[in-house]
C-alpha positions as CSV (number, residue, x, y, z in Angstrom):
1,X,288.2,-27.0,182.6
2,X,286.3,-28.0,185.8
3,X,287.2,-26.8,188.7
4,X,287.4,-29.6,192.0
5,X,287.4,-29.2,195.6
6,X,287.7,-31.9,198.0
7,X,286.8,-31.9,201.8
8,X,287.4,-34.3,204.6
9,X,287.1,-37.1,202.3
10,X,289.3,-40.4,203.1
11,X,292.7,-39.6,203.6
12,X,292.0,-36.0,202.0
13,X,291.3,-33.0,204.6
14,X,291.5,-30.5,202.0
15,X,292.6,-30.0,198.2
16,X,292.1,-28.0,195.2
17,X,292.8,-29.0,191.6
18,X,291.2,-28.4,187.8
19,X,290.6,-30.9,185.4
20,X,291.1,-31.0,182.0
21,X,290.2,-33.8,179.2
22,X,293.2,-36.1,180.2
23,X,293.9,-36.5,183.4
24,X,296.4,-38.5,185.4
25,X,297.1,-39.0,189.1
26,X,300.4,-40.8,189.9
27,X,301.6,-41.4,193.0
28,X,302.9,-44.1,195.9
29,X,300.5,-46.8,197.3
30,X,297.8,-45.6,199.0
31,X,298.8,-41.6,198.6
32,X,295.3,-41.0,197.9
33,X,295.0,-41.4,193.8
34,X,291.6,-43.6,193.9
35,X,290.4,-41.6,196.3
36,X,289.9,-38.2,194.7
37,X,289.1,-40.2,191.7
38,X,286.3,-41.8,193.6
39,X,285.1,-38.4,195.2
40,X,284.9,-37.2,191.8
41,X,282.4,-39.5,190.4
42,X,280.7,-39.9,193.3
43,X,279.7,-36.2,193.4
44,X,278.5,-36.1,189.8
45,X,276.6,-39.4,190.4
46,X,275.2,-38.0,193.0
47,X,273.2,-35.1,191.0
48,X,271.2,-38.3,189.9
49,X,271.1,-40.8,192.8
50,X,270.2,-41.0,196.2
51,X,274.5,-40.1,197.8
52,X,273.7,-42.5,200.5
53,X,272.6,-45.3,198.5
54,X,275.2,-44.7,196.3
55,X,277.9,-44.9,198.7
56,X,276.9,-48.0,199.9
57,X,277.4,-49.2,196.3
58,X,280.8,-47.7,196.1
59,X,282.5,-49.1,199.4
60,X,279.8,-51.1,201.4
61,X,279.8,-48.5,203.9
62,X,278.2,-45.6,205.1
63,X,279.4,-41.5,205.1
64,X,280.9,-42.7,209.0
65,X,283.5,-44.5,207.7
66,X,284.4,-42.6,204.3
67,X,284.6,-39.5,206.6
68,X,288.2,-38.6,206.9
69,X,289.0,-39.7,210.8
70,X,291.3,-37.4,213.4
71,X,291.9,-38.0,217.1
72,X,289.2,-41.0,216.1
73,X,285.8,-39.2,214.9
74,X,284.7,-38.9,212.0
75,X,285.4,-35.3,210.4
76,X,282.1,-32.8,209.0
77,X,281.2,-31.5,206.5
78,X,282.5,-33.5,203.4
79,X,282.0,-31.3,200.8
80,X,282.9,-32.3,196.7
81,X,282.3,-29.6,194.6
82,X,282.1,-29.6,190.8
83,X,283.1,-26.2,189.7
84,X,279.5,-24.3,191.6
85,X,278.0,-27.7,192.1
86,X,278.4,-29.0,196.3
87,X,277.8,-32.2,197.4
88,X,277.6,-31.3,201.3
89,X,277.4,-34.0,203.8
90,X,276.9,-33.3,207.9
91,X,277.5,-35.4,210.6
92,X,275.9,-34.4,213.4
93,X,275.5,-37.2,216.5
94,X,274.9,-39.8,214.3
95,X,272.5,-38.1,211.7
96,X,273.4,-37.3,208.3
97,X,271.9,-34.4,206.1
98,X,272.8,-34.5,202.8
99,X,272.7,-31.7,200.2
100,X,273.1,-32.7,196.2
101,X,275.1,-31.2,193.7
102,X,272.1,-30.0,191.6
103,X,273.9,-30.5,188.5
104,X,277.0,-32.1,187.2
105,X,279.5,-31.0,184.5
106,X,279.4,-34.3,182.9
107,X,276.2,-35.8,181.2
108,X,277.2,-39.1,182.4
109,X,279.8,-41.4,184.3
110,X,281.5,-44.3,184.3
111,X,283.9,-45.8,186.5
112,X,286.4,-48.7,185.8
113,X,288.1,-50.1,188.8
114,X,291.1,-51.5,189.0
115,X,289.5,-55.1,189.8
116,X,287.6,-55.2,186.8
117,X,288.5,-58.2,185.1
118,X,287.9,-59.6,187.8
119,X,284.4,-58.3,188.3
120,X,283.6,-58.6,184.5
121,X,284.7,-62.6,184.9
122,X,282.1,-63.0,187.9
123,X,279.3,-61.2,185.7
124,X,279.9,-63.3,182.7
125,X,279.1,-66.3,184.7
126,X,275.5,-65.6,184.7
127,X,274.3,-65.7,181.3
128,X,276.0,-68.5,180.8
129,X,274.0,-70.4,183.6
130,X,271.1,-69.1,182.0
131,X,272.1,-70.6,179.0
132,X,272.7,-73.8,180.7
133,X,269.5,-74.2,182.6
134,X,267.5,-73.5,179.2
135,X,269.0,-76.1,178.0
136,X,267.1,-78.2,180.9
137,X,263.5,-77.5,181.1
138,X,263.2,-79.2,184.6
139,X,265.3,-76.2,185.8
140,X,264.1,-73.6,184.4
141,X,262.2,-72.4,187.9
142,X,265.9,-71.5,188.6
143,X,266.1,-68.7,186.1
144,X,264.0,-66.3,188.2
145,X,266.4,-67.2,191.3
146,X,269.2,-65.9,189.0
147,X,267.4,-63.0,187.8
148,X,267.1,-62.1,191.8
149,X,270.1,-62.9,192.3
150,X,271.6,-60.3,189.4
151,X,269.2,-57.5,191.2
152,X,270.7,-57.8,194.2
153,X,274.3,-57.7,192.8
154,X,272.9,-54.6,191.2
155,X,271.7,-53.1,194.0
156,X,273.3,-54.2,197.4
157,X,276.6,-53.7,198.6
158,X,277.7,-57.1,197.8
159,X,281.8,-57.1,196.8
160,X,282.0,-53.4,196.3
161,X,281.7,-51.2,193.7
162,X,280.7,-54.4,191.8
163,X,276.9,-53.4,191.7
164,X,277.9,-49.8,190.4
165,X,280.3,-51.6,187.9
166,X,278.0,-54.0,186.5
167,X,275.2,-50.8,185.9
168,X,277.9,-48.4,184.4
169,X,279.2,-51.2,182.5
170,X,275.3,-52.4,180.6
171,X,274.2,-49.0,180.9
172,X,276.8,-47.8,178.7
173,X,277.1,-50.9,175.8
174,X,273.2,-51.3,175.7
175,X,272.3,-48.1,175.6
176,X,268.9,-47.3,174.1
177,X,269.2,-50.0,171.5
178,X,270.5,-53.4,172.6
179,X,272.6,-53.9,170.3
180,X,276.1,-56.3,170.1
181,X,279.3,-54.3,170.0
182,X,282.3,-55.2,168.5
183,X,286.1,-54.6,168.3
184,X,290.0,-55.6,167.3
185,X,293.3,-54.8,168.8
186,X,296.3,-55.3,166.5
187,X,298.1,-58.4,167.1
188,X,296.0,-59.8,170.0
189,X,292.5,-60.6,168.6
190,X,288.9,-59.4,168.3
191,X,286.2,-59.9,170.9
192,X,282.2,-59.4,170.6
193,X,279.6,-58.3,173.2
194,X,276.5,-59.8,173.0
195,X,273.9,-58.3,174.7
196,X,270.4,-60.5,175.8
197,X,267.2,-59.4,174.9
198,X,265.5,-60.8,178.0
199,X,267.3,-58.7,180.2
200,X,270.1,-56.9,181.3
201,X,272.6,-59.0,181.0
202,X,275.7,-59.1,178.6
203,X,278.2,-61.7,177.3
204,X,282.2,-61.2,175.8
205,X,283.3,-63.5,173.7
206,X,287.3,-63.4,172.0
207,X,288.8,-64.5,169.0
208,X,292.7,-65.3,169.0
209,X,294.5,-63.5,166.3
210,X,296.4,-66.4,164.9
211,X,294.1,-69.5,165.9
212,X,290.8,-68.0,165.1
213,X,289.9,-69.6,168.3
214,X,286.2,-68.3,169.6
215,X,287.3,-67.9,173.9
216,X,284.5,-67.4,176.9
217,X,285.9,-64.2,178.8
218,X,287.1,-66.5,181.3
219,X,289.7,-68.0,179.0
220,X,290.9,-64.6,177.0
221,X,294.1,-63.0,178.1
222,X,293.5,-60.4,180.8
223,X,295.3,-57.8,178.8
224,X,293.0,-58.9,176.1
225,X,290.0,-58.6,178.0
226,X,290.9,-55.0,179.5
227,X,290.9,-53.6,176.6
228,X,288.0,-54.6,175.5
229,X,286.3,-53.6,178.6
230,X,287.2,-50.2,178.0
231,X,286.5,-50.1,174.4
232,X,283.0,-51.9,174.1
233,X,282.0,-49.5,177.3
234,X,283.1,-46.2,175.2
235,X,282.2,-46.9,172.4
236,X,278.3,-45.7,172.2
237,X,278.6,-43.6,175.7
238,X,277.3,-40.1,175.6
239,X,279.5,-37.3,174.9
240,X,280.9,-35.3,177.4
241,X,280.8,-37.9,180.0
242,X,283.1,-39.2,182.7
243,X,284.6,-42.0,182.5
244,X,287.6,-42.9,185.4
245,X,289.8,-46.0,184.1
246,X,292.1,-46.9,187.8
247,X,295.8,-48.4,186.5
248,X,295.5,-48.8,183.0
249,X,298.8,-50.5,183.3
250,X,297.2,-53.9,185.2
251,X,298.0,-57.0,183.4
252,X,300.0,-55.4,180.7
253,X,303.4,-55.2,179.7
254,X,304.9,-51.7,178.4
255,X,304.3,-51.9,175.5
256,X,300.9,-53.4,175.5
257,X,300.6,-50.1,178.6
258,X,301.7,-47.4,175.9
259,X,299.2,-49.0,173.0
260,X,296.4,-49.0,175.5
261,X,297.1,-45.3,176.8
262,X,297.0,-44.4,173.2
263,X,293.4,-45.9,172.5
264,X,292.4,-44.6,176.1
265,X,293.5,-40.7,174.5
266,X,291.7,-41.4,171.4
267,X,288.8,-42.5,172.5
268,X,288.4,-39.6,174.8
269,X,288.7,-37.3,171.5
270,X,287.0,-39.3,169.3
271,X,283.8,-38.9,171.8
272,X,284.5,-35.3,174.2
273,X,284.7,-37.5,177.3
274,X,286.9,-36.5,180.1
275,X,289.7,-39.4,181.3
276,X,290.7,-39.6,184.9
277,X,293.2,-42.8,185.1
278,X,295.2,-43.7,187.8
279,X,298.4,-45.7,188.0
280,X,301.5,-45.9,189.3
281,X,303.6,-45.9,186.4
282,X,304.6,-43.3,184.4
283,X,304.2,-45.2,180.9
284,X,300.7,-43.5,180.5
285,X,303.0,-40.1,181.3
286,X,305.6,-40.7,178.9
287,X,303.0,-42.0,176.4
288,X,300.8,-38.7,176.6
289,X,303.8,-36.6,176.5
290,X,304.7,-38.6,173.2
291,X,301.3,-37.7,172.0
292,X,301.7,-33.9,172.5
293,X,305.0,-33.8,170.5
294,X,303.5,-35.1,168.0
295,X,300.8,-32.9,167.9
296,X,297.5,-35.6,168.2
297,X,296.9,-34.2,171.4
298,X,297.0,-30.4,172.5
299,X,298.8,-29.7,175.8
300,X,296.3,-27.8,177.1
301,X,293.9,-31.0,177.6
302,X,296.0,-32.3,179.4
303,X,296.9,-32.5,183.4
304,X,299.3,-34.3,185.6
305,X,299.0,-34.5,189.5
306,X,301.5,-36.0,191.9
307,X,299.8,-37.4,195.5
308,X,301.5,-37.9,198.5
309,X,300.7,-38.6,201.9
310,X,301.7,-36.2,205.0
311,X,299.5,-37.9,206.8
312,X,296.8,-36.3,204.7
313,X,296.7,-36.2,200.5
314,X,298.6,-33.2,199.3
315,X,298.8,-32.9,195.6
316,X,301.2,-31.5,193.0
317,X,300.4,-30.5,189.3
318,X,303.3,-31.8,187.2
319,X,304.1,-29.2,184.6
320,X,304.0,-30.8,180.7
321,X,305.7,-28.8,178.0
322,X,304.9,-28.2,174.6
323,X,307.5,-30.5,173.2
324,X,305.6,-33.4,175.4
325,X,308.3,-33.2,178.2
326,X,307.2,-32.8,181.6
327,X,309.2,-32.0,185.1
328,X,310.6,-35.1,186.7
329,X,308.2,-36.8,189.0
330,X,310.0,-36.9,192.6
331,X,309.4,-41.1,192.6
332,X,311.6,-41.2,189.6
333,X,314.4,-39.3,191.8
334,X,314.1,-41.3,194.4
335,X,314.4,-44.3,192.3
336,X,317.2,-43.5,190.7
337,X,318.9,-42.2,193.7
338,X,318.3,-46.0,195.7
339,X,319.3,-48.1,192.3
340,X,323.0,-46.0,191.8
């Protein structure tokens, strides 16, 4: 169990939660769900990288603008802390002094944002470019321009978080050894990662399930290609790291939701990481509760949190049972109360 607090942060002035292995925020648009999921991993990257670098990286803006505004300022301190780990941040006419968590609870992070097919697509494009210019020799002065041009995606605040994307994401499949990674889904297909030797740079191919047919990420499914963005990243990452997954239920349909919620759990077992996802449905809910009943996942590693906005984030832990019931979430009364 780790223990969060959250200050003056986006649209939160105060809050107070624990997390646990699996965790889910539900909750309207814009209640506040991404984020505490954001202030999250931005504190324990923080233990490891520079926090005003890094927050450049995660919204192309500086600790002015993340601050959480009243009567139009900017509000100070923002404090995250990790169970007895701060990340305290003053703004003081203009100047910001910064002091890092000095340790985090997690070995490691990753974050997956609810763009990332998206992003992925746009990062595929390069190696294949390189590919293409090899294949021209009177080009190939343009494969250090695309090398730049990778370092800058990496490291400038160009299309937020895509630079902190694209690092978690080779960071965790390359790993020490740069090795390719593979993986199948049932009924949808296979896919392969191959990762280049030259440099850091990585390329997903698919394989239909009933054509055989070899697809460029571009062309795969984006159901298809979601999951194998979350698997091929969490399959070799270290144990006991962090790794928040925003709407697992993007580009999916229920069932395709409840299969994917299922790997997301077993995964998160299979290697001690702690799961903060997102969404705004409650199939991830009901499929967690499902998993509890049946005893594949204990109750206690489990929590559920319901955001809403008053005008700041308040936040509601949503019991769960032992059976794998849980108490009704108030959108689900409301809901039912505008359709009859």
């Amino acid at each position: 169990m780790v223990k969060i607090k959250v200050v003056n942060w986006r649209c939160i002035d105060e809050l107070e939660l624990d997390l646990s292995k699996i965790n889910i925020f539900i909750g309207p648009n814009s209640s506040g769900k991404s984020s505490l999921a954001y202030a999250i991993y931005f504190a324990s990257k923080s233990s490891r990288i520079d926090p005003s670098t890094l927050i450049m990286q995660l919204y192309g803006h500086g600790f002015d603008k993340i601050a959480r505004f009243f009567n139009g300022s900017p509000q100070s301190p923002i404090i995250i802390k990790l169970d007895n780990s701060e990340l305290h941040i003053e703004l003081i006419n203009g100047m910001i002094k910064t002091l890092t968590p000095s340790n985090s609870p997690w070995r490691d992070e990753f974050l997956l944002p609810s763009e990332r097919v998206s992003l992925i697509q746009l990062l595929m494009i390069l190696p294949r470019l390189i590919g293409e210019f090899l294949k021209k020799p009177e080009a190939s002065f343009m494969i250090g321009f695309i090398k730049t041009f990778y370092d800058l995606i990496a490291t400038l605040p160009l299309s937020p978080p895509l630079g902190l994307f694209a690092a978690d994401y080779l960071r965790a499949t390359t790993g020490v050894k740069l090795e390719h990674v593979e993986g199948e889904f049932k009924e949808a297909g296979s896919y392969m990662l191959k990762i280049s030797m030259l440099m850091p740079m990585a390329e997903l191919m698919f394989q239909d399930a009933y054509t055989k047919l070899n697809l460029p990420a571009e062309l795969a499914p984006d159901g298809l290609l979601d999951f194998a963005i979350f698997d091929s990243m969490t399959k070799k990452v270290s144990n006991n790291s962090l790794v928040v997954i925003e709407e697992p239920e993007i580009h999916k349909n229920p069932l395709k939701i409840i299969e994917f919620t299922e790997h997301i759990v077993n995964r998160a077992l299979e290697r001690d990481l702690t799961i903060i996802m997102t969404t705004q449905s409650d199939i991830p809910i009901l499929t967690v509760g499902k998993l509890i009943s049946k005893k594949a996942l204990n109750v206690n590693n489990v929590k559920i949190y319901y955001l809403t906005r008053e005008p700041w984030t308040r936040i509601r832990e949503i019991k769960i049972y032992e059976d794998g019931t849980f108490e009704t979430l108030p959108d689900s009364e409301e809901l039912v109360t505008r359709l009859f």
